[in-house]
N, C-alpha and C positions, 0 to 999 in steps of 0.2 A: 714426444712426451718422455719424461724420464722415468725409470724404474721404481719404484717405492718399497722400501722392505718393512715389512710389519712390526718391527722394533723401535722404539723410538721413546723420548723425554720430551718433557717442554713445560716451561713455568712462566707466570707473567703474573706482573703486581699492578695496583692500581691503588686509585684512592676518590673519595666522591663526598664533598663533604665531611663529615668525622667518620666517615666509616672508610675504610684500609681492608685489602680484602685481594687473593692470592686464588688463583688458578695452580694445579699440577695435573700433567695429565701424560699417562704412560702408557703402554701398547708393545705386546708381543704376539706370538703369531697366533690364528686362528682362522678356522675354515669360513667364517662369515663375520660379518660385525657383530660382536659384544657387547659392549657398554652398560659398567656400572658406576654409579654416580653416589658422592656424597656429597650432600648438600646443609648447610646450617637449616637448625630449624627455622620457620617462618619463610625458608627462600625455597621450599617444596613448590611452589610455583610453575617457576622456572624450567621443573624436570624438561616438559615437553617440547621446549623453545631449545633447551641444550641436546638433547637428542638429535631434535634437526638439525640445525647446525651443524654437529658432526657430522652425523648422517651425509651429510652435501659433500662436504670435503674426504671423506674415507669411506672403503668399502668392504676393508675385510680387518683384521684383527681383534684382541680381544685387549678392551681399553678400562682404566680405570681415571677416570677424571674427577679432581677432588677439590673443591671449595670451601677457601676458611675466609671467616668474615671478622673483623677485629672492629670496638667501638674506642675512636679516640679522646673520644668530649662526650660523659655522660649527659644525657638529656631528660632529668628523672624530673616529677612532677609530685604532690602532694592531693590525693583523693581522697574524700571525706565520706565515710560512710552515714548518710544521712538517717538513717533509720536507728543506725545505732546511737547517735549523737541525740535523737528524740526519746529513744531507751531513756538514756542515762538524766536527760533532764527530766523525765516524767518523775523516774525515779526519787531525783534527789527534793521534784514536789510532793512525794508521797511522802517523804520522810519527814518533810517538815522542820520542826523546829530540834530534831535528832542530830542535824550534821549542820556542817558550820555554813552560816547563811550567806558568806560573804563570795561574791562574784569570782565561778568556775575559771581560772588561770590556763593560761595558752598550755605550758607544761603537764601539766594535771591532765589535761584533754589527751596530751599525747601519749601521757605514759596509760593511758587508758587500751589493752590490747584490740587490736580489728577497728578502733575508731577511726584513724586515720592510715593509709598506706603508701609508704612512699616507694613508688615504680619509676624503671624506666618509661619515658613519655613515648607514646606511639607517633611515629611519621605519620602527615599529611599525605593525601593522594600523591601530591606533584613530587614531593619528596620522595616517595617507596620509589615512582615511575623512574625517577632518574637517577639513584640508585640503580635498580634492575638492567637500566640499559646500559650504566657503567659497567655492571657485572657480565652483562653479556657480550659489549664492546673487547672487554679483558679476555673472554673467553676465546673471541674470534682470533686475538692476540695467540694466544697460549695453540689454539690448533694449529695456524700456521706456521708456528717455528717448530709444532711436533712434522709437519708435512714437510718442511725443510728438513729437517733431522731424518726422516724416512726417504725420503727423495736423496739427498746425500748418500748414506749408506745403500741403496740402491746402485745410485753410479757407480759404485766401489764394487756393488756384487755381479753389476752387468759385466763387468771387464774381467772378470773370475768365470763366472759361466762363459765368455766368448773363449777363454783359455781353453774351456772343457769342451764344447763343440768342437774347435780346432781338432784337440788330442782325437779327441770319436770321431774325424773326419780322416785324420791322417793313418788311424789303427784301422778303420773301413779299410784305406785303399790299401793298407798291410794285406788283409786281407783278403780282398780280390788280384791284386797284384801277386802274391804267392805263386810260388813255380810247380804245388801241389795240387792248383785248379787247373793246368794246363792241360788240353786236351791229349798231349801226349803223353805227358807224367801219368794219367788216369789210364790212358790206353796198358800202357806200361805197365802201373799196378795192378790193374785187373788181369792181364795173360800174366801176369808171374804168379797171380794168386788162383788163374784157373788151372793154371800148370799143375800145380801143387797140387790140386786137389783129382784132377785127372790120373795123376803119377800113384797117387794113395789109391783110389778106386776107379780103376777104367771104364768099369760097368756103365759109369754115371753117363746119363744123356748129355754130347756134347752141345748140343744144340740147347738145350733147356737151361745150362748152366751159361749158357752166352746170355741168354734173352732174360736169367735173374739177376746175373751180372749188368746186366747195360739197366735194369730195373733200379737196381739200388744203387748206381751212379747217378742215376737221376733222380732218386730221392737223396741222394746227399751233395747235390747240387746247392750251392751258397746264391747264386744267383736272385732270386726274388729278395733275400735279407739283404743281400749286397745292398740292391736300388731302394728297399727302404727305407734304409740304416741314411743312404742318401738325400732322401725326401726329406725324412727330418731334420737332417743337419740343414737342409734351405730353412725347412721351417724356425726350426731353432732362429737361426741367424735374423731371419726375417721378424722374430716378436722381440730379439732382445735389440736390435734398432729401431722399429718402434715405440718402445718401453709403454710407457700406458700401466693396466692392469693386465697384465702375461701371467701372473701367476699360475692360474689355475691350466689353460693350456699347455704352458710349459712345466706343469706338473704330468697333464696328460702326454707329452710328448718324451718325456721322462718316463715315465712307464715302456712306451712305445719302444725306445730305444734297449728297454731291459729284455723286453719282450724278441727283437731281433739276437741280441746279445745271446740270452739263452741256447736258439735254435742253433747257431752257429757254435757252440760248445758241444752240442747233443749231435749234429752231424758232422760233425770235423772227424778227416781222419790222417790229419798234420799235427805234428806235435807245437809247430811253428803257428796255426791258426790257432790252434785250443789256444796258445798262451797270449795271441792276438785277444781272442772272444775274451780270456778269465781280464786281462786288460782294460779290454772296453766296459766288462764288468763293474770294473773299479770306479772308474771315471765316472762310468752313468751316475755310480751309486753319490760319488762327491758332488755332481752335477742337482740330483734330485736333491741332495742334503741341502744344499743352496737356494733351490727353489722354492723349500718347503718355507723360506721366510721371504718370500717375493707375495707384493698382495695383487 
């Protein structure tokens, strides 16, 4: 499966009958699906049917999907207000022989206000129905070229994070590889460092200053970060060849990697590791910025 990144356009037009009628629908990142809709009046319907839809094809982002409906061929009709037409004739027998007797004229009727109203005609069942599924036909249209458009830009950002796994693969082995973790660079540094402090005060317990010595080598031991600095780079490697939805894991693993990164700055006592760790720093930090638009 390919990568999808939460970003994305997509438009599609249609037409059904006299009615002409436009999908847009946009998408940036977000920790779960979004979705808000605008809809012509009278097509509020629809909400529930357009949600699904989406819903099946996307999982995370925050979307805005927008429908305009255009009429090409008005379909208006002429409605007779009947009560009011029996008004005006009752009227004009009350009146009698006051107003002029001569047969009430088509014009005359209309210029009369509220008598007559001329609307758009309403669709027939079978008409709205296919309509509607024009609309939602167009809809299915418009998702799919946004899933193309976020699937695309995915492929583009999988090959940008495999860059950044590599670098935190290759600064890892920078830093177990260093000539500063050697077990005799350490020996080394530690008797030049207990030297010193034996030479300033002899008093001190030789033996106690051995045994806090070999203590805090092994608390600045890199070892455990080394191997899971490496864990995750399989892991890493392993969700962005799968592609799918990775986002959210390879956000947690993006963490994970900050979370080594740190340790390894805070126990370093290489000037050549520190600038390894402030390194891999970096990289996580561009790694997670990337991931933060994977869904």
């Amino acid at each position: 499966m390919t990568l999808q990144s939460m970003t994305g356009f997509a438009r599609s037009e249609a037409a059904d009958g006299r009615y002409r009628f436009g999908w847009e629908i946009r998408s940036v990142n977000g920790k779960s699906l979004d979705v808000r809709l605008r809809l012509p009046p009278g097509l509020e319907r629809l909400e529930q049917e357009v949600r699904k839809r989406i819903s099946e094809k996307l999982s995370r982002g925050n979307l805005q999907a927008t429908l305009t409906l255009s009429v090409e061929q008005a379909n208006v009709e002429a409605v007779l207000n009947r009560d009011a037409l029996k008004a005006v004739l009752a009227l004009r027998e009350e009146l009698g022989d006051l107003v002029d007797p001569a047969p009430l004229r088509l014009d005359t009727l209309l210029g009369i206000r509220g008598l007559v109203d001329i609307r758009e005609a309403e669709d027939g069942a079978e008409t709205q129905a296919a309509r509607d599924a024009a609309v939602l036909t167009s809809l299915d249209q418009a998702i799919a070229g946004l899933v193309a458009m976020r699937e695309s830009e995915g492929a583009a950002m999988a090959g940008v994070l495999k860059g950044h796994v590599a670098r935190i693969a290759e600064l890892t082995a920078q830093v177990e590889n260093d000539i500063s973790r050697s077990p005799e660079e350490i020996a080394k540094r530690l008797s030049a460092q207990l030297a010193a402090l034996l030479q300033d005060a002899p008093s001190l317990d030789r033996d106690r200053l051995h045994a806090e010595a070999a203590l805090l080598a092994t608390k600045a031991d890199l070892r455990e970060e080394i191997d899971r600095l490496k864990a995750h780079v399989v892991a890493a490697g392993e969700l962005l060849d799968r592609g799918g939805q990775a986002g959210r894991r390879l956000d947690f693993l993006a963490q994970e990697f900050n979370r080594e990164s740190n340790t390894i700055c805070s126990k370093s006592n290489s000037a050549a590791v520190t600038a390894a760790g402030i390194e891999l720093k970096v990289v996580i930090d561009q790694f997670r910025e990337q991931v933060q638009n994977l869904e």
